[in-house]
KOLPAFI-890436 format. One record per residue (C-alpha): residue number from 1; x, y, z; residue in one letter. Coordinates in steps of 0.25 Angstrom, whole numbers. Each point is the difference from the previous one (the first is absolute). Example, Ala and Ser with C-alpha at 12.3 -4.5 7.8 and 13.67 -1.06 7.14 Angstrom:
! residues 2
(1, (49, -18, 31), "A")
(2, (6, 14, -2), "S")
END
This chain:
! residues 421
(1, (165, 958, 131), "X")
(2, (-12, -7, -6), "X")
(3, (-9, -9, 8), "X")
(4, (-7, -13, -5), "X")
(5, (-10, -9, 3), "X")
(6, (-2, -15, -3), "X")
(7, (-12, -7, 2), "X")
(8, (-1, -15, -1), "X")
(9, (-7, -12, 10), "X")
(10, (3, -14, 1), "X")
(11, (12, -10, 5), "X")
(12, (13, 5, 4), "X")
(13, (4, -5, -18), "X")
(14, (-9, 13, -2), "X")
(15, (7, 9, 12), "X")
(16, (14, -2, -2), "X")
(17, (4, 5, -15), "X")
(18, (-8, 13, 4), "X")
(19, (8, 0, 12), "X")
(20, (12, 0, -7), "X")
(21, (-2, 10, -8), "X")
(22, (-5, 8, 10), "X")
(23, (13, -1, 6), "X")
(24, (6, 2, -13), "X")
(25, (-5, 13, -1), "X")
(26, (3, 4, 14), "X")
(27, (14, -2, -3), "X")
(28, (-3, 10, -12), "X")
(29, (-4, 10, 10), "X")
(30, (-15, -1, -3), "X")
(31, (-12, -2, 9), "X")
(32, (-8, -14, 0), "X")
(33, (-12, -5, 7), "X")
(34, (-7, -14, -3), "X")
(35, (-13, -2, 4), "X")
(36, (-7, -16, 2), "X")
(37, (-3, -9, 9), "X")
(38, (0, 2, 14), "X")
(39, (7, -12, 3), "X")
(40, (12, 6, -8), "X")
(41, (3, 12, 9), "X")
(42, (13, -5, 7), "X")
(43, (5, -6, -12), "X")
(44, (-1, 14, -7), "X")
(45, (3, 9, 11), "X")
(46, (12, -10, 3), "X")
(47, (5, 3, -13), "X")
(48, (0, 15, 3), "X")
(49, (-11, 4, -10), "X")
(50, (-13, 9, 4), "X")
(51, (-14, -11, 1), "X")
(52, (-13, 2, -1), "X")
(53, (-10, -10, 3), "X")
(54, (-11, -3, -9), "X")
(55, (-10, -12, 2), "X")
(56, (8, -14, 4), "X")
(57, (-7, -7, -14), "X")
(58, (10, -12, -1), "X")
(59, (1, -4, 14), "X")
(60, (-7, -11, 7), "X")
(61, (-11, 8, 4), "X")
(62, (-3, -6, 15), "X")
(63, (5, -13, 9), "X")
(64, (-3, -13, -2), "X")
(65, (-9, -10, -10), "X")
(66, (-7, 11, -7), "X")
(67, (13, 7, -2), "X")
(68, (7, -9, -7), "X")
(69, (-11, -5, -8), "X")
(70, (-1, 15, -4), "X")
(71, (15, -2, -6), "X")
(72, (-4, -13, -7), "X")
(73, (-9, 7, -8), "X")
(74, (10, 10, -4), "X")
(75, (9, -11, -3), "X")
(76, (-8, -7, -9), "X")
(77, (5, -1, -14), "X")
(78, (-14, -1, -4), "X")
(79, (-8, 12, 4), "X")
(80, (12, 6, 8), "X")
(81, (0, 11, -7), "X")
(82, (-15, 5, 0), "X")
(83, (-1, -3, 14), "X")
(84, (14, 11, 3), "X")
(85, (-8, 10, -8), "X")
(86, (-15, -1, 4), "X")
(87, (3, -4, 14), "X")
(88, (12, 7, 3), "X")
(89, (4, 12, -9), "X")
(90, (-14, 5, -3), "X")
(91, (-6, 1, 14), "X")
(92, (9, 7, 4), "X")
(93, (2, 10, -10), "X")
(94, (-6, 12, 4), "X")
(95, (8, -1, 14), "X")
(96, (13, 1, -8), "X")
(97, (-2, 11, -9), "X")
(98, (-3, 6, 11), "X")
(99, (14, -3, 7), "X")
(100, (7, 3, -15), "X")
(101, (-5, 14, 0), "X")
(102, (6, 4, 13), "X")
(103, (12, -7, -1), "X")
(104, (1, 7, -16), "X")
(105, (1, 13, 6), "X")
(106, (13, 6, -1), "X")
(107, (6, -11, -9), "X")
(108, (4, 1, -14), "X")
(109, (-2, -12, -5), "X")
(110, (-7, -9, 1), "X")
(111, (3, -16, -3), "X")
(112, (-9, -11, -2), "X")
(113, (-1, -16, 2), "X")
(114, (-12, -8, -9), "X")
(115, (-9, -3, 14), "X")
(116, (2, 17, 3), "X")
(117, (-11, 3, -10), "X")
(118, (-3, 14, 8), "X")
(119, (13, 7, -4), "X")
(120, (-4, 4, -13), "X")
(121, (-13, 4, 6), "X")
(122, (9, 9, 9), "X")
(123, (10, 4, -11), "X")
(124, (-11, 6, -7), "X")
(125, (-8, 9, 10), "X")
(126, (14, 5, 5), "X")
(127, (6, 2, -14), "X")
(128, (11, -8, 3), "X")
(129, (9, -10, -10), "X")
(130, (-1, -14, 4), "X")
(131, (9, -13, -3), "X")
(132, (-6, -13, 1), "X")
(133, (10, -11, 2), "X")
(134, (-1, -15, -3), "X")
(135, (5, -10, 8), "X")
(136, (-1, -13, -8), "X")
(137, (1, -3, -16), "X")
(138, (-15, -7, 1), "X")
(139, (-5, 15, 6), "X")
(140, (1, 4, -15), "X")
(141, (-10, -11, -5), "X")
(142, (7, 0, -13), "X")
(143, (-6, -6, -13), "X")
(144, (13, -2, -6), "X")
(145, (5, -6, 13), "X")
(146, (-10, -7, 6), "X")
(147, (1, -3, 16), "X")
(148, (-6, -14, 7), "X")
(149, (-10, 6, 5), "X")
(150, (-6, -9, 13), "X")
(151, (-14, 2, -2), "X")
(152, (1, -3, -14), "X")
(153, (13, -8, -1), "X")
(154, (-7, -8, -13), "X")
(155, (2, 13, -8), "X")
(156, (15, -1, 1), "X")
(157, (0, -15, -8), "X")
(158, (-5, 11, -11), "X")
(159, (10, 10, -1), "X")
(160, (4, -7, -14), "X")
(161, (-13, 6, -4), "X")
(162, (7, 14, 0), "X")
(163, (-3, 14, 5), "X")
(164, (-13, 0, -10), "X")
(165, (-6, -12, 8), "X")
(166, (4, 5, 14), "X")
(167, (-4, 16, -3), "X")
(168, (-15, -6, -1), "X")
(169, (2, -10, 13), "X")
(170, (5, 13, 7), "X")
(171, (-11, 8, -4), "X")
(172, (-9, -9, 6), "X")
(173, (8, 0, 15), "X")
(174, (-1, 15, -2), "X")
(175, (-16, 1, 1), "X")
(176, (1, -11, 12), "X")
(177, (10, 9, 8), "X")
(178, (-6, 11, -4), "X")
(179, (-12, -2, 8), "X")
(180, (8, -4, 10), "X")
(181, (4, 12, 4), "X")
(182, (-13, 7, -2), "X")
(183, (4, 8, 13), "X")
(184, (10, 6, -5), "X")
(185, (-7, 6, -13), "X")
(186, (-11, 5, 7), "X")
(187, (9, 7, 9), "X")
(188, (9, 7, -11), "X")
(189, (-15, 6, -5), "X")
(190, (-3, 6, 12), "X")
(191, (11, 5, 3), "X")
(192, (-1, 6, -15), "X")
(193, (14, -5, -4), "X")
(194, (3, -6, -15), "X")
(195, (-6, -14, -4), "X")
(196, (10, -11, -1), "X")
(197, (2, -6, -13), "X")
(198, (0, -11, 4), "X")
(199, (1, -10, 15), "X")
(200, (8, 6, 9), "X")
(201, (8, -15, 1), "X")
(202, (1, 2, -16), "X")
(203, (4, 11, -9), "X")
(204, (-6, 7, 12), "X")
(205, (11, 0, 8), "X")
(206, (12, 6, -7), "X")
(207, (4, 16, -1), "X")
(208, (2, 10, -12), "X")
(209, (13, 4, 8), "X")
(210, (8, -12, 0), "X")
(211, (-3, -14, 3), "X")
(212, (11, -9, 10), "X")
(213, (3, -15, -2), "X")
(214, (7, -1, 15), "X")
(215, (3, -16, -7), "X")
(216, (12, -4, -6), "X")
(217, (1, -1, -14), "X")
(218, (6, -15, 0), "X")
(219, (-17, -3, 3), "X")
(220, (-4, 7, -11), "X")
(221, (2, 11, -13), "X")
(222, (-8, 11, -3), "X")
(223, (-12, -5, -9), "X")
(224, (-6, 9, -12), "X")
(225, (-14, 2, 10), "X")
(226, (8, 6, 13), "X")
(227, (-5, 14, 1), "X")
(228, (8, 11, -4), "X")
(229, (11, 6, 9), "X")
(230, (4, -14, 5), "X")
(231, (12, -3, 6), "X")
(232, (6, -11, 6), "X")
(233, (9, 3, 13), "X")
(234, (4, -14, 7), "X")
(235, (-5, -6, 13), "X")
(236, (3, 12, 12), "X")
(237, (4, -12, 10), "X")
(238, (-2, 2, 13), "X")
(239, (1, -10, 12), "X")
(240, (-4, 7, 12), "X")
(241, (6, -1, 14), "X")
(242, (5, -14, 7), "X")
(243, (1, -4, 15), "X")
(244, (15, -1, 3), "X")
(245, (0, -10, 8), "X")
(246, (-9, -6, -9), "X")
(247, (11, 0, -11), "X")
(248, (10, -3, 8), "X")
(249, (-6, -11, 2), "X")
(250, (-3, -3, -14), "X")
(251, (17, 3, -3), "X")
(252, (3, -11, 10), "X")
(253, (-9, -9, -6), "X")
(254, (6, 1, -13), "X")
(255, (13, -1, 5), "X")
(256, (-2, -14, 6), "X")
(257, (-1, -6, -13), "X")
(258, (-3, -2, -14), "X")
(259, (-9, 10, -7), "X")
(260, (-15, -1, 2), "X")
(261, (-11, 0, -7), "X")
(262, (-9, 13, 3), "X")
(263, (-16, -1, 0), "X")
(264, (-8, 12, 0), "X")
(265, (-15, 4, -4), "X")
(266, (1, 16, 1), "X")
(267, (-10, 9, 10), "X")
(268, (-13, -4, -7), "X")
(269, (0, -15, -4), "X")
(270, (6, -3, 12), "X")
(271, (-12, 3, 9), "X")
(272, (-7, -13, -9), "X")
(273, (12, -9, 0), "X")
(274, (-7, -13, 3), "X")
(275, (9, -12, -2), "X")
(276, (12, 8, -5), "X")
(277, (8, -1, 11), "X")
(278, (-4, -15, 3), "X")
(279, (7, -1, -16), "X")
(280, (11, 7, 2), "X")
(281, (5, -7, 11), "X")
(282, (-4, -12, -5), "X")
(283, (7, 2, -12), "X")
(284, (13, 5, 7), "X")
(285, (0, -13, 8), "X")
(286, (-1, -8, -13), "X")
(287, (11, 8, -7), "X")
(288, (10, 0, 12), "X")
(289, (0, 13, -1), "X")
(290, (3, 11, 12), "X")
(291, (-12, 11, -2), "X")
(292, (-4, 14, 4), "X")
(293, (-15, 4, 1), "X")
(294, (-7, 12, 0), "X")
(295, (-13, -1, 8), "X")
(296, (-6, 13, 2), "X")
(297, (-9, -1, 12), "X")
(298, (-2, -12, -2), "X")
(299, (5, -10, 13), "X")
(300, (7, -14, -3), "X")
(301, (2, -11, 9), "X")
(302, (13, -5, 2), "X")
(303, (9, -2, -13), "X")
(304, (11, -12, -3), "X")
(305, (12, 3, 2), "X")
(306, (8, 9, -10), "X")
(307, (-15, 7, -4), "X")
(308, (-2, 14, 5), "X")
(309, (-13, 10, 1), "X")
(310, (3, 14, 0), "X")
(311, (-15, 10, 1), "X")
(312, (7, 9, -9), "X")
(313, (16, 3, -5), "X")
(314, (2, 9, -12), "X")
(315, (2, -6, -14), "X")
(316, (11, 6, -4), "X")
(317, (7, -6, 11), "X")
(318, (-6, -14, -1), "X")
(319, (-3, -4, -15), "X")
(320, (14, 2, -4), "X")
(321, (5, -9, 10), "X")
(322, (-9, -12, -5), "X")
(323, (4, -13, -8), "X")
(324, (-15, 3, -6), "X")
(325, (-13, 10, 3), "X")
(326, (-14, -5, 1), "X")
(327, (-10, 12, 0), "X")
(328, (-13, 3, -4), "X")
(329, (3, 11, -12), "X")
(330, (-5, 13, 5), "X")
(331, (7, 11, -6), "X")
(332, (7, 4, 11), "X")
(333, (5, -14, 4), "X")
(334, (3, -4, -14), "X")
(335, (9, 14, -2), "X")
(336, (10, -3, 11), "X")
(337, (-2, -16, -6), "X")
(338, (4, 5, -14), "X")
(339, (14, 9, 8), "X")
(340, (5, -13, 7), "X")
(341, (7, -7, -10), "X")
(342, (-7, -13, 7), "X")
(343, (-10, -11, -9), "X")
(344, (-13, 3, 5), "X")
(345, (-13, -9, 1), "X")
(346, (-14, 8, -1), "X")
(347, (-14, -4, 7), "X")
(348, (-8, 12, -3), "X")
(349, (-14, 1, 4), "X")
(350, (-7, 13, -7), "X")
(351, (-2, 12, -6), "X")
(352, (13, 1, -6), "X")
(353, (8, -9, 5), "X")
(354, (-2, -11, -10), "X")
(355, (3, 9, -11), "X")
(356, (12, 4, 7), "X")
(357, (4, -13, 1), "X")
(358, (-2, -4, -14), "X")
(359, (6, 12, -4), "X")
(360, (13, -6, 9), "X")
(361, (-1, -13, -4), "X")
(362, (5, 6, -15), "X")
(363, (12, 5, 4), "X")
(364, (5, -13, 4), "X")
(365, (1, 2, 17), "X")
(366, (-12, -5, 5), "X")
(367, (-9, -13, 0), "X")
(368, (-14, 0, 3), "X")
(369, (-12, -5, 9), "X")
(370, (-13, 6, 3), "X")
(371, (-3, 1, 16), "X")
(372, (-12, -6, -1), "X")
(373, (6, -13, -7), "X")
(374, (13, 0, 10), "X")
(375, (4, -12, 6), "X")
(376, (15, -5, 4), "X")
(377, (0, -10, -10), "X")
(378, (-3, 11, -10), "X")
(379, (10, 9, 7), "X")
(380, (11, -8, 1), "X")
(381, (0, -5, -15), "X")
(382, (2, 17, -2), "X")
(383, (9, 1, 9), "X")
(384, (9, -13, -5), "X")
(385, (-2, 6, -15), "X")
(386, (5, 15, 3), "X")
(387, (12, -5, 11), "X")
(388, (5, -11, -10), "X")
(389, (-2, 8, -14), "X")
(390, (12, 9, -3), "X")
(391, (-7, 10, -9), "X")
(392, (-9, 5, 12), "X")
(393, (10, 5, 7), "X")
(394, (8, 5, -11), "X")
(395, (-12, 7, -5), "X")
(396, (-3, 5, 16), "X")
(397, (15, 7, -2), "X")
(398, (-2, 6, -12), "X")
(399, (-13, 6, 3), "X")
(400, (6, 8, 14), "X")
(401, (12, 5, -8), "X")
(402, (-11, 7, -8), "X")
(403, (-7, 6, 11), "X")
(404, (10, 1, 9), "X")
(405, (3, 14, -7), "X")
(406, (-16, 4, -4), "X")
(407, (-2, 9, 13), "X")
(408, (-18, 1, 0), "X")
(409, (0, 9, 10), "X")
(410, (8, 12, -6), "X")
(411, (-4, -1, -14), "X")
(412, (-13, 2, 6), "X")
(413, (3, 12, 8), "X")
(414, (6, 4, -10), "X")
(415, (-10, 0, -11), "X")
(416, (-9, 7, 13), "X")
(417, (10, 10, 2), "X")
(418, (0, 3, -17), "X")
(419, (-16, 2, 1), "X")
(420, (0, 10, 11), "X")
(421, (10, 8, -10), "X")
END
């Protein structure tokens, strides 16, 4: 029996796939340990695979005003992502190597996310192979396929320029990254391990081994400047546990009456959602429509009738139920999104979220409206639009019947499995 070791921080759309092929692999009768955030503990261990806890870098980081102001910054779509590196990943950098080389020992390989920038470092001083996965097309920042990036969402108007044009527009985020995460290269020199050829968010990221695209291939083809020993394996879908009585609930609801529509903002956006909930059930009211949302922690008042909050119910057991989801395009959310055979309208936020949702809005499913723009005006237009135009739920339908048989998880444990030999 082999034993593995995952790294990877942020939401539960960067927890679940690695806990599914965690548990792909235990099923294979090989060992497998995750190591991120605190806050994940129960979900992993729940789950039945070995945790190690490693600094809680995407968490709200305390209570209160300051807190939430801290996850506005990372939520930003402009600067968003220099404030996750420098304020974030880089301070803390030292404190997780630390925790990787412990938990390396013993372990066989060793498998990396693009924020778990100390596994190669650990990879090398123990002499052990590595496998970086990727969890999103825009993670590979592909000249031939440009993604809408955020912070520089002008450049995507430019794509018609080609990969000439976007190779020299790249090239310039790579020295602005780069000393971002000046930490990190002036830890890999004294720790006296190999320079990277390039940021760590970049080329910097992937292996020599073998390189994972945990996304499913409907979002995206392989593009002539992946790096070698790429493969595409499929979202490993994972929901987590629910409360019973909390769907049991959720069952007699639906049972009550006509299908309803299903808002959901994932683990992370969720924490900012402003207005949205105001929207939906606005927009609900408007359309006559029964609906289902999902609020997190968040606490609502008391809903019109035929409206229900749940904290958290599973999607698997919720989108497929809906006349229509409304999310906010994070990998995770959009994967079980994309396996519902339901219309979907997306109201992403950033990082990679918009080039999710543009990336949807091409296979015909999904309408789309930033968060930032949202209003129920706006949102019911969509929703009229995706409930009243046949081809979206046609296309919704065609799109589950094609990964309805594309199993992520074990394709990735599988490929695992076919390194260690």
């Amino acid at each position: 029996m082999a034993r593995l070791l995952f790294s990877t921080m942020g939401s539960l759309g960067d927890l679940h796939p690695y806990i599914a092929v965690a548990k792909a692999l235990l099923e294979r009768g090989h060992g497998a340990v995750i190591a991120t955030n605190g806050e994940h503990r129960q979900s992993v261990e729940r789950a039945g695979v070995g945790f190690v806890e490693t600094i809680p870098t995407a968490s709200v980081q305390g209570d209160g005003q300051a807190a939430m102001e801290r996850m506005l910054a990372v939520l930003t779509a402009r600067g968003g992502e220099e404030f996750l590196v420098r304020e974030l990943v880089m301070p803390q950098l030292r404190e997780t190597y630390q925790v990787m080389v412990e938990a390396a020992s013993g372990v066989d390989l060793l498998v990396s996310q693009t924020l778990g920038m100390t596994v190669p470092i650990v990879a090398e001083q123990r002499r052990l192979p590595w496998v970086a996965t990727l969890l999103t097309p825009m993670s590979f920042m592909s000249t031939y396929d440009p993604p809408l990036i955020p912070s520089a969402a002008w450049l995507f108007g430019l794509r018609r320029l080609g990969p000439r044009f976007h190779r020299a527009a790249f090239a310039m985020g790579r020295k602005q990254v780069f000393a971002w995460e000046a930490p990190l290269h002036a830890l890999r020199r004294e720790l006296g391990v190999s320079a990277l050829a390039g940021p760590a968010l970049f080329e910097g990221q992937y292996s020599p081994y073998l390189n994972l695209a945990l996304f499913d291939r409907a979002l995206a083809a392989p593009q002539p400047d992946w790096p070698a020993r790429t493969e595409i394996t499929g979202n490993p879908v994972y929901d987590g546990e629910a409360d019973p009585d909390q769907l049991a609930e959720f069952r007699a609801f639906l049972a009550e009456g006509e299908a309803p529509l299903v808002f959901a903002l994932g683990s992370l956006a969720v924490l900012v959602a402003g207005s949205f909930w105001e929207h939906a059930v606005s927009a609900a009211v408007r359309l006559g429509r029964r609906a289902v949302l999902l609020t997190g922690p968040t606490q609502l008042g008391e809903l019109p009738p035929g409206i229900r909050a749940f904290p958290y119910l599973p999607y698997s057991a919720v989108f497929p139920h809906a006349v229509a989801v409304v999310h906010q395009g994070g990998i995770g959310t959009l994967a079980r999104a994309m396996r519902s055979g339901r219309p979907q309208v997306i109201v992403p936020l950033a990082f990679d979220q918009p080039d999710n949702a543009l990336r949807t809005t091409k296979l015909g499913v999904a309408r789309v409206i930033p968060l930032r723009r949202l209003t129920a005006p706006k949102l019911v237009r969509a929703l009229e639009r995706v409930l009243s135009t046949p081809r979206y739920e046609q296309a919704a339908t065609r799109l589950t019947a094609e990964l309805e048989p594309v199993d992520g998880a074990a394709r990735a444990a599988e490929r695992l499995i076919a390194m260690l030999a």
